[in-house]
N, C-alpha and C positions, 0 to 999 in steps of 0.2 A: 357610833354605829346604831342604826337603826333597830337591826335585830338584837340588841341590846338589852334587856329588862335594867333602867335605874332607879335610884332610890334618894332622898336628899332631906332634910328639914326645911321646912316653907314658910315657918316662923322666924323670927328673929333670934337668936342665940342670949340667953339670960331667963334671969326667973321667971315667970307667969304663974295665970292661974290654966291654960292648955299651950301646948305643942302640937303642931301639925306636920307629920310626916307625908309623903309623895312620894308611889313605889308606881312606876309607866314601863309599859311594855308587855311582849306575848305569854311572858310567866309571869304577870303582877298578880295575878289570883294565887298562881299556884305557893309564890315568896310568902308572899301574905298570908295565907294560912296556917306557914309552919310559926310564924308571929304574932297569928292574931291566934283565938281560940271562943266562937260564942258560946254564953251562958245559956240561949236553946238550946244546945246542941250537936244545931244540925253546922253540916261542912260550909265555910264561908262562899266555897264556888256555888251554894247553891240558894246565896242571899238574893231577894230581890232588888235587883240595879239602883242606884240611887239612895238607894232607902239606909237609915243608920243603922248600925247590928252593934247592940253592946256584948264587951266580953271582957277575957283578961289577955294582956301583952306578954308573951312568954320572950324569957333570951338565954342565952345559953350561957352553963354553968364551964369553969374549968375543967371538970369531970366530963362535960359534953351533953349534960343533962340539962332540958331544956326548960325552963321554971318560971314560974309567975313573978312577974315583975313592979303589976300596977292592974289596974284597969282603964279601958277607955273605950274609943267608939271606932268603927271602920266600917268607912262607905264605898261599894263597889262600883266603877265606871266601866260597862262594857262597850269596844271598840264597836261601832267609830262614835258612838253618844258619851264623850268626854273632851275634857279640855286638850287632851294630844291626839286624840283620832285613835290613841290602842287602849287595850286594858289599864284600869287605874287603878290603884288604891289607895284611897287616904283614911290614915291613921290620925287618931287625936289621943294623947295619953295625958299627963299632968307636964305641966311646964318646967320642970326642974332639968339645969343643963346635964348632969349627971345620966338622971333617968333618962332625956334627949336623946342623950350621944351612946347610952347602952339602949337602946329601942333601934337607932340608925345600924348600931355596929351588926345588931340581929339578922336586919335586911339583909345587909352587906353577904354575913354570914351565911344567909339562907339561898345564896345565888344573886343578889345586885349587884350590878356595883356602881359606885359614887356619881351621882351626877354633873354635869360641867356646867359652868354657867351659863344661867339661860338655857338650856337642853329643851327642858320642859316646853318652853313657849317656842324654841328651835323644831323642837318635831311636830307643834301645833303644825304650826306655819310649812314643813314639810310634807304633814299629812292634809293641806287643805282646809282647815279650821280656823287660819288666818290669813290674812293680806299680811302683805312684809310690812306695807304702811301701818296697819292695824298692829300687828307685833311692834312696831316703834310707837305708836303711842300707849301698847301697853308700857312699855317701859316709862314712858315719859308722867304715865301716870303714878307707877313705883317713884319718881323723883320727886315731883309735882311741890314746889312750895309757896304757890300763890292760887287762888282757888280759880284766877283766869288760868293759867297754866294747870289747873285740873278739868276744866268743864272744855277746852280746847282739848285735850288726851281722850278725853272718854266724848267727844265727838267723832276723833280717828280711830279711838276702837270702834265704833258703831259700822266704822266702814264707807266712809264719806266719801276718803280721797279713791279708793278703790272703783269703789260707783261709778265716780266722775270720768276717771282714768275708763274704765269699763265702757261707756258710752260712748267716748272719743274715739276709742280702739276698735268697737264694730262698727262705728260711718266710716272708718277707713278702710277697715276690713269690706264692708261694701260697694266704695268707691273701686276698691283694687279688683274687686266680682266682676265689678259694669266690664274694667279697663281690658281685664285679662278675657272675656267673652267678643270685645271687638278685635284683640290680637288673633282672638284662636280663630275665631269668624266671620272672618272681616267681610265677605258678600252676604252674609245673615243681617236681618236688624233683630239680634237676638238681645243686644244690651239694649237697659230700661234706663243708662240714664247719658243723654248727650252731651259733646265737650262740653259746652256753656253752662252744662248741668253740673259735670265732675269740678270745674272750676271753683262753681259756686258752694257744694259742697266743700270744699279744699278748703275754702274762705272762712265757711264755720267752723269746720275744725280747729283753723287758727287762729279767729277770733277766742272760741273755747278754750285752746293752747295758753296762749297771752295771757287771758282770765285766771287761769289756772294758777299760771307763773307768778302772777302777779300777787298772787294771795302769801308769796311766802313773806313780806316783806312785814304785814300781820305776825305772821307764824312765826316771825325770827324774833319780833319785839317782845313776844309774849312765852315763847317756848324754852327760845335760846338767850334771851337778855340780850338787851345792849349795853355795849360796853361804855359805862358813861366816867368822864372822868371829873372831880369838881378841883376846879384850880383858881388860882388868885392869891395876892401879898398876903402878909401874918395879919391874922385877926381880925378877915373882913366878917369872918362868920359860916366859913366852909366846913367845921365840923358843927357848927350849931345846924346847919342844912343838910349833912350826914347824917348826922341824927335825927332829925326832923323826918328825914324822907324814909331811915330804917326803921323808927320807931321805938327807940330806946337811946340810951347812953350810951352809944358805942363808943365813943373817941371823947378823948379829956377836951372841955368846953374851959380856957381862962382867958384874963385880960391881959396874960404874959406874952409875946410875942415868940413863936416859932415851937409853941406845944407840941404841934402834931411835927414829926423830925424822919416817918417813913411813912408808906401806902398804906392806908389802911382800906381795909376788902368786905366787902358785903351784897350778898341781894338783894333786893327791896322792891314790893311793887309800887308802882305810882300810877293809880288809875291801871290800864289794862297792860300796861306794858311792865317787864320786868328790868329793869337796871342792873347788870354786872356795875357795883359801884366800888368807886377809887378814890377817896379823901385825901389829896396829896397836901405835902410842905408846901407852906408858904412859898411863893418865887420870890425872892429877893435878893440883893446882892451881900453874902456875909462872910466872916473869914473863920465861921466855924464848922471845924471840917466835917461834922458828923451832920450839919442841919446840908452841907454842900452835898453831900450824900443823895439824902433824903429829897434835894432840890435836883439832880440827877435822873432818881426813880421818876419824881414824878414829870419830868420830859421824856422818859421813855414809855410812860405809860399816855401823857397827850397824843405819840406817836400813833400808838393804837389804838386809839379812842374812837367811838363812832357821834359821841355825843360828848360834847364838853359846856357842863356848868361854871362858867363865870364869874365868879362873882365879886361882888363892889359892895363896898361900903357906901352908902347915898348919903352917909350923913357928913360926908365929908366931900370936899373938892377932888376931883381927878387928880390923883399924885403922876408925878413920871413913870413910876413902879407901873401903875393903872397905864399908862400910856403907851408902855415900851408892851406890856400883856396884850394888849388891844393889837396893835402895830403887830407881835408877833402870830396871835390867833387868826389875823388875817390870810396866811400864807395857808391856814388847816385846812385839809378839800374834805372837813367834816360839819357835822350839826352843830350850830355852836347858839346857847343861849347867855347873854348877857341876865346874871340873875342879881337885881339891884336891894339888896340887903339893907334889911337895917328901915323899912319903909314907914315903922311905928313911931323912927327918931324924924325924919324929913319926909315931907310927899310928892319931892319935886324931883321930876330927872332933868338931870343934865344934857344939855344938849351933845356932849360928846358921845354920851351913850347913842345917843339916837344917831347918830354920823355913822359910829363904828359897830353896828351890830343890828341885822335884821331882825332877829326875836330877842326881845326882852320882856323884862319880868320883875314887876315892883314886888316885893315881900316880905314881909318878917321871919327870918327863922327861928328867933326868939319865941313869938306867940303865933305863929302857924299862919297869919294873917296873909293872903294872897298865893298857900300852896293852890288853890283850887287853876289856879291860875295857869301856873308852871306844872300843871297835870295834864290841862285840859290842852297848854300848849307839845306837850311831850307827844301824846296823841294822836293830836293831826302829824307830826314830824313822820312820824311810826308805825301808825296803823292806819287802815280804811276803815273810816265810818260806817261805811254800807256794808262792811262785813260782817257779819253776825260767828263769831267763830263755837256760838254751839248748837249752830245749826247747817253752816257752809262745811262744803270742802276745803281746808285749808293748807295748804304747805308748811310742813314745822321743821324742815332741817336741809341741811347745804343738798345734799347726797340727791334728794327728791326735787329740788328745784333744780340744779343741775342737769336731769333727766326730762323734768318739762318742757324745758330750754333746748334741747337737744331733739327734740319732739317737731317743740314749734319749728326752729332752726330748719328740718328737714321738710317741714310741708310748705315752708315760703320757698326753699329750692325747689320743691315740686310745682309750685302755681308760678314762679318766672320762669320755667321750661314751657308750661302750658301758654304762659300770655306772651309768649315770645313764639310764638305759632309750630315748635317743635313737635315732633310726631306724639303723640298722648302714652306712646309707652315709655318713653322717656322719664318721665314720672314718677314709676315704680318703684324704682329704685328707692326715693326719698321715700315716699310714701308706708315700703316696707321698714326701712331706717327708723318712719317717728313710730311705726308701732313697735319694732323693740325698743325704744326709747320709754315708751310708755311699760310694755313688760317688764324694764328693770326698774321704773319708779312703782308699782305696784306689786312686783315680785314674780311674775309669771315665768322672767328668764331672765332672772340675778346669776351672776355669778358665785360661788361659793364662797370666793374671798371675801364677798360683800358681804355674804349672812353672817360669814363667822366673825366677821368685823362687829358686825350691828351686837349680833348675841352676846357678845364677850363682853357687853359693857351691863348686863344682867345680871341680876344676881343670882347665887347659886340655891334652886329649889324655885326658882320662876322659870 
């Protein structure tokens, strides 16, 4: 509920050297004073805005006597100049989870109550102080663990896609001005812009649509990961290239055949794109039942794969093993790189490679020799070059490209009504279509179920 005053921790749970408390809403002043108490003074409603007021943190006794707890600092936010558009207050006391959770229970005490997750950034985005897009790359920045997938988030907090979306929304909103002045007046030449004009307008917006759309495919490699999976017989060298591309020792590296025996799972960036990555069991044919297992998982994770690593040993001849993988990766309607291993031991590829596989890739995963290679190819597969993602508006999740598409969708049904010589109000229809389309991708007129979806995956005190 809106009219609600909450309250939450906004730091992380454990020791430190501070804790930051978050008290929002129309009695966050009034909560906070029976909590805080300054060493001026004077009464905290009548701190200058912004500004830090040190004091001591009182909380209450069993007795109901309300007693100095600590000291620390509390900074007043009056509505709408704060991060939720109402009253704020944020508390800093010592980082201890004890002292924490008796500073929170105070709040609680003094009239909050608990905040949900994500609330904080939920009522931003309610009171107008965010775009829904901007609220999702806030989050995306809380997750953020490759610094492309930080400098992408704190691009769409800036309010890129919002912008974008924004500009598209009033040429449409203009077009529908011209359309609805020649319905209402039809013997007036009162509209400024003729069919060949609305047309042509239409054209840009959809050209801009497309543009739009087209940028999630960016946004998905580097926001959401792709799901990459690395497969091939025992010991071609798939966990020396797991580990190669994670950057550590994750997965046992021997000359024993069938080590790796389940999935093993990791992020990793590689160049700008982020890899959901999957180290499977060797494929080969064996009668032990725990690597058959393992040989299982990792066909059901090729299933869902959007990129599949390859890989071969070069220093050796094409086995049947290599043959029968080859033969079956043909049938994948995914990315698939042929990654030819082992490139330090032999420098020659095979002609079968080159038969059965449009991207390859000589390498070592041993001594790192030709990653630049299988990055730079990763790249083109997954991102646009011309896209500068910290500077463009870009599309970072299903939800928003889904709505772009839905957009575009409606203004190419409105320009084959138009070029199909139907009356010009015909039109409108779609034309109204892509601009809610565009409202629910920037948030103007989401549905509820859509925000409490998005916010639920926040954390509690963001």
């Amino acid at each position: 509920m809106l009219g609600d005053t909450i309250a939450a921790v906004s730091t992380p749970r454990g020791k430190g050297g501070v804790a930051l408390l978050r008290v929002s809403g129309p009695d966050a002043v009034k909560i906070a004073s029976r909590v805080f108490r300054p060493r001026n003074g004077k009464p905290l409603c009548d701190a200058v805005p912004r500004t830090a007021v040190y004091g001591e943190i009182l909380a209450p006794e069993p007795s109901g006597e309300w007693l100095s707890v600590d000291d620390g600092i509390a900074t007043v936010f009056l509505a709408p100049a704060s991060f939720t558009g109402e009253d704020t207050v944020e508390l800093c006391c010592h980082g201890g989870i004890l002292l924490t959770e008796t500073v929170l229970t105070a709040l609680l005490t003094a009239g909050a109550r608990p905040a949900e997750a994500g609330e904080f950034t939920r009522r931003a985005f309610l009171n107008g102080k965010l775009g829904l897009s901007s609220a999702e790359a806030l989050g995306n920045i809380l997750e953020a663990g490759t610094r492309e997938q930080l400098a992408l988030a704190h691009t769409g907090l800036r309010g890129k896609v919002e912008a974008r979306c924004g500009e598209i929304y009033d040429r449409l909103r203009n077009i529908l001005a011209s359309i609805y002045v020649k319905i209402d007046y039809p013997d007036e030449d009162l509209a400024d812009m003729s069919r060949e004009e609305i047309v042509a307008a239409f054209e840009v917006c959809e050209a801009e649509l497309l543009s739009l759309a087209n940028t999630y495919r960016t946004g998905h490699a580097i926001a959401e990961g792709i799901s990459t999976v690395i497969c091939g017989r025992p010991n071609v060298g798939k966990s020396s290239l797991y580990n190669r591309i994670v950057g550590r020792n994750a997965a046992i590296v021997t000359a024993v055949e069938g080590t790796t025996r389940d999935v093993l799972t990791e992020s990793a960036a590689l160049g700008r794109v982020t890899l959901r990555l999957f180290d499977t069991a060797g494929l080969h044919e064996t009668d032990d039942p725990v690597e058959r297992i393992g040989i299982e998982r990792a066909n059901e994770a090729l299933e869902r794969a959007e990129l599949i690593l390859a890989v071969f040993d070069v220093g050796q001849a094409p086995t049947e093993e290599d043959r029968r993988l080859a033969e079956a990766l043909s049938k994948r309607d995914c990315a698939i790189v042929a990654v030819l291993n082992k490139s330090d031991l032999c420098g020659a590829e095979d002609e079968f490679y080159r038969k059965h596989f449009k991207h390859r890739v000589m390498l070592s995963a041993a001594t790192g020799e030709g990653m630049e290679g299988l990055t730079a190819l990763v790249e083109q597969l997954f991102t646009d070059g011309k896209l500068d993602s910290r500077r463009d508006a870009v599309l970072t999740n299903a939800r928003q490209h889904a709505s772009a598409l839905s957009a575009l969708e409606a203004i190419r049904r409105a320009l084959e009504v138009l070029r199909m010589g139907y009356p010009i109000d015909l039109s409108c229809t779609d034309a109204e279509y892509a601009m809610e389309a565009l409202g629910e991708l920037d948030g103007r007129a989401v549905s509820e179920d859509i925000v409490a979806q998005i916010f639920s995956h926040f954390c509690v005190g963001k």
